[in-house]
C-alpha positions in Angstrom: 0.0 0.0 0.0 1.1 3.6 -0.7 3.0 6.0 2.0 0.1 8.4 3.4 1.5 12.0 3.2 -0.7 14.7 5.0 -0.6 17.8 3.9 -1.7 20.8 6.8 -3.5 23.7 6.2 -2.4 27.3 7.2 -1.3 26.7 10.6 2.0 27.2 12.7 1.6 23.5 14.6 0.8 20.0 14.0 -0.1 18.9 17.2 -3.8 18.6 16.3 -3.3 16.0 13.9 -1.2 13.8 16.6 -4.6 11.5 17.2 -5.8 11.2 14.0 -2.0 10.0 12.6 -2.3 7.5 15.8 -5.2 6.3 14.2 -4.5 5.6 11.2 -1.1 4.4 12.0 -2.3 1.9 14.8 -4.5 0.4 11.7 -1.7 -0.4 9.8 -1.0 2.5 7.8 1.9 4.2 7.0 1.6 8.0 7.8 3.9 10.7 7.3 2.5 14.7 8.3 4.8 16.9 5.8 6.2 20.0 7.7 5.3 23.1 5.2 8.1 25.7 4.4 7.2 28.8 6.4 4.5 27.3 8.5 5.3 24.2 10.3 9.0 24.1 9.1 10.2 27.9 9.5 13.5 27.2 9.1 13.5 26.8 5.2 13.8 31.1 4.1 11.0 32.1 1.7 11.9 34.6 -1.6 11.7 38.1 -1.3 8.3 37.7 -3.4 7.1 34.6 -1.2 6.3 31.6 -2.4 3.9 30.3 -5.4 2.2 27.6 -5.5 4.2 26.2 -8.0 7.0 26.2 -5.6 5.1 24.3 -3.2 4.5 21.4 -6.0 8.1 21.0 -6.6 8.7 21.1 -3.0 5.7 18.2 -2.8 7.9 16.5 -5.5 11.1 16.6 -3.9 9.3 15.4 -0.4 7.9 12.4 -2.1 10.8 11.5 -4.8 12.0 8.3 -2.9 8.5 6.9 -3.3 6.8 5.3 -6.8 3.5 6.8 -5.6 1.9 8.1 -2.5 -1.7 8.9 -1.3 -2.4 12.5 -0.2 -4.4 13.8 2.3 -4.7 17.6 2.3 -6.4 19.9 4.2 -7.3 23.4 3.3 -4.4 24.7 1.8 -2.9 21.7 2.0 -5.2 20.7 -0.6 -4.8 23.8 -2.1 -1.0 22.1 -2.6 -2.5 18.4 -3.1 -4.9 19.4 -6.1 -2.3 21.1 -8.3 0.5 18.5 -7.6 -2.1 15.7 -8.9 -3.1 17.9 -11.8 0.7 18.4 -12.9 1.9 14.7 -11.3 -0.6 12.1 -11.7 1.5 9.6 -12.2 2.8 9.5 -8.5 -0.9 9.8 -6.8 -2.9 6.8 -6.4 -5.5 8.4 -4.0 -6.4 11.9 -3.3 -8.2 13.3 -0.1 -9.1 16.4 0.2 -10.5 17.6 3.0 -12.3 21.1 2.9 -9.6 21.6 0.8 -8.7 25.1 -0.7 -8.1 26.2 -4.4 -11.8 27.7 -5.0 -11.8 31.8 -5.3 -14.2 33.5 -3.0 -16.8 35.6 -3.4 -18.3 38.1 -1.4 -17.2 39.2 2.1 -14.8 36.1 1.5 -13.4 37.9 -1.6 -13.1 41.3 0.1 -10.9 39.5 2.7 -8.4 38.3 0.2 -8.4 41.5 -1.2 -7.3 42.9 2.4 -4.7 40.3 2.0 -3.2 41.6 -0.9 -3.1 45.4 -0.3 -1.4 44.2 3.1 1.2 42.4 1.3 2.4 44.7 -1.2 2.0 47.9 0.8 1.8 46.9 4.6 4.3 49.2 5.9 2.7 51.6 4.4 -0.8 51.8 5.3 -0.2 50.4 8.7 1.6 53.5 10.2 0.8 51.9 13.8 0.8 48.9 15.8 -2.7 49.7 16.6 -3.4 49.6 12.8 -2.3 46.7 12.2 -4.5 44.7 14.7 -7.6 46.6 13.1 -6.6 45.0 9.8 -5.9 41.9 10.7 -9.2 41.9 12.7 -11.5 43.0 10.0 -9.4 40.0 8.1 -10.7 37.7 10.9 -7.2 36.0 9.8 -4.9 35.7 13.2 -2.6 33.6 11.5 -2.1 36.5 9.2 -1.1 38.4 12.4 1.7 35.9 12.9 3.5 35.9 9.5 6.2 37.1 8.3 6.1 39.1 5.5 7.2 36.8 3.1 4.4 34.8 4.0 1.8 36.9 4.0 3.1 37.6 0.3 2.3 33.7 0.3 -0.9 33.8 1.4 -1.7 36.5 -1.5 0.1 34.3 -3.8 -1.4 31.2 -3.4 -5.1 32.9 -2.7 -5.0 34.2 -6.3 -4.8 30.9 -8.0 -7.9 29.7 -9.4 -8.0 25.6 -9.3 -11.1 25.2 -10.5 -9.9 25.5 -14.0 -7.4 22.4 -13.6 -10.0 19.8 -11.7 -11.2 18.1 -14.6 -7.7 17.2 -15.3 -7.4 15.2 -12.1 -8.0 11.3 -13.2 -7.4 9.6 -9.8 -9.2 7.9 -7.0 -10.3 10.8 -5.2 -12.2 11.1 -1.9 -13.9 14.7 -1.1 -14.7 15.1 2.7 -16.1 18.1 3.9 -17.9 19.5 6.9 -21.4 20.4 6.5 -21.0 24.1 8.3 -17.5 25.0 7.3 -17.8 29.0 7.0 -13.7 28.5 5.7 -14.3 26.8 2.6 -18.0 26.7 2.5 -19.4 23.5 0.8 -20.2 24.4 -2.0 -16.9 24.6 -3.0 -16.7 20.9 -2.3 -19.9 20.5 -4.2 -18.2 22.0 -7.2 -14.7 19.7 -6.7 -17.2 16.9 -6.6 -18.8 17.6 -9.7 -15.5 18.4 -11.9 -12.9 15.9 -10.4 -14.5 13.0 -12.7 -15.6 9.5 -10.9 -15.1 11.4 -7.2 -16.8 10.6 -3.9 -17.9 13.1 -2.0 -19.0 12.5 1.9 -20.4 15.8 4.3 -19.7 15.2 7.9 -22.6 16.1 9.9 -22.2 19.0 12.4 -18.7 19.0 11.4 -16.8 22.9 10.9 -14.0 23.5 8.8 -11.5 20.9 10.2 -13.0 17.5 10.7 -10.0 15.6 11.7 -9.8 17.6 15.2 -14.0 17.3 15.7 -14.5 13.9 14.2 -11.5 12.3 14.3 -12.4 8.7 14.4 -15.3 9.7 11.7 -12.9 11.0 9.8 -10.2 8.1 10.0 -12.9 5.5 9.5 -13.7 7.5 5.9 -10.4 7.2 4.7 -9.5 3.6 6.0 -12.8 2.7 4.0 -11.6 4.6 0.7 -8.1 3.2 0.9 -9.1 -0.5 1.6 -11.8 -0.7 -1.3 
C-alpha cells in the first residue's frame, strides 16, 4: 500500500493532527505529516516575493521522490497544494483526499478579505503607520494567523489565494475522496460541491455538524472514511 503524506492547512503547529495519525497508524497504515516551508517548518527562508504555488509542488515532489506513488491527504491549503500536484503529477498519486480543501476563489465578504490580503502584502508598511493599525486589519481580516506571518508569507498567502484551481480539476484522473464539513464557513461547501462535480468519478461525503477541520472534531469519523476509501 502507498505512503500516506498529510498535507496541513495554514497553521503554525501539528499537534492537532497527533490522534488522528495514531489512528490511522495503529491500523496499519503508513503516515507521514509533511512540515510546510514557512508554516510548520520555518527554518527553510521564503523569496523576497514569497512563495507560489508552483514552488510548493516541486517542494511536494522533492518530499515524495523516494516513493513510486503516495496517497495525499490535504487539508485546506494543503489541498490547495495536493490538487495542483495531482493535476501536474498524476502519475505519483494513487488516492487523493481532500479535506475542505482550498483552491476555489471566494466571493463576497470572502473575496473582500483576500483582497485585504493583498493590499497588506504589497503595501503593509505603508498603510499600517501603527501597531494599533495593524490589529484593526488583521481583525477585519478575521485571519490571526495573518497576524503571525512574516512578511514573506503573508506575500504567500496572497500568492497562493489568487490561484484559481477550478480550471485544472477536470484534469485530475485519480481515486479521489472529497470530505467536507457540512457548516465549514472557511471553505463553505459548495466549493466541495463543485470539486465533486469536476474531479471525474469522485466521492464526496459531508460530515454532519462538522466545521471546517473534521480531523480535530471527528476524528475517528474521519479516520474510518479514509480507512474505507483506501481499503476498497
Amino acid at each position: 500500500m502507498s505512503k500516506i503524506f498529510i498535507l496541513h492547512g495554514w497553521t503554525y503547529q501539528t499537534e492537532t493532527w497527533r490522534v488522528f495519525v495514531d489512528i490511522l497508524t495503529s491500523r496499519g497504515f503508513d503516515v507521514e505529516i509533511l512540515k510546510t516551508p514557512g508554516l510548520t517548518d520555518n527554518t527553510i527562508p521564503s523569496p523576497a516575493g514569497g512563495w507560489t504555488l508552483d514552488d510548493y509542488v516541486e517542494w511536494l515532489k522533492e518530499k515524495t521522490a523516494a516513493h513510486e506513488r503516495v496517497v495525499l491527504i490535504g487539508h485546506s491549503n494543503g489541498g490547495r497544494i495536493s490538487l495542483a500536484f495531482t493535476a501536474k503529477y498524476p502519475e505519483k498519486v494513487s488516492r487523493l483526499i481532500l479535506e475542505d480543501s482550498a483552491g476555489i476563489p471566494p466571493t463576497g465578504f470572502r473575496a473582500l478579505k483576500r483582497d485585504v490580503f493583498k493590499v497588506i502584502a504589497k503595501t503593509g508598511r505603508m498603510v499600517t503607520q501603527s501597531e494599533l493599525a495593524r490589529k484593526i486589519l488583521y481583525k477585519l481580516a478575521r485571519e490571526s494567523d495573518y497576524q503571525k506571518a512574516t512578511p514573506e508569507m503573508r506575500q504567500t498567502m496572497a500568492n497562493l489565494g489568487s490561484v484559481d484551481l477550478s480550471i485544472i480539476l477536470e484534469k485530475i484522473n485519480v481515486p479521489t475522496l472529497i470530505v467536507w464539513g457540512e457548516n465549514d464557513t472557511t471553505t463553505p461547501l459548495e466549493n466541495g460541491k463543485l470539486m465533486h462535480e469536476k474531479i471525474q468519478g469522485s466521492r464526496m461525503v459531508v460530515i454532519r455538524g462538522a466545521k471546517h477541520s473534521p480531523h480535530i472534531t471527528h476524528t475517528r469519523e474521519l479516520a474510518d472514511l479514509i480507512e474505507k476509501e483506501l481499503r476498497s
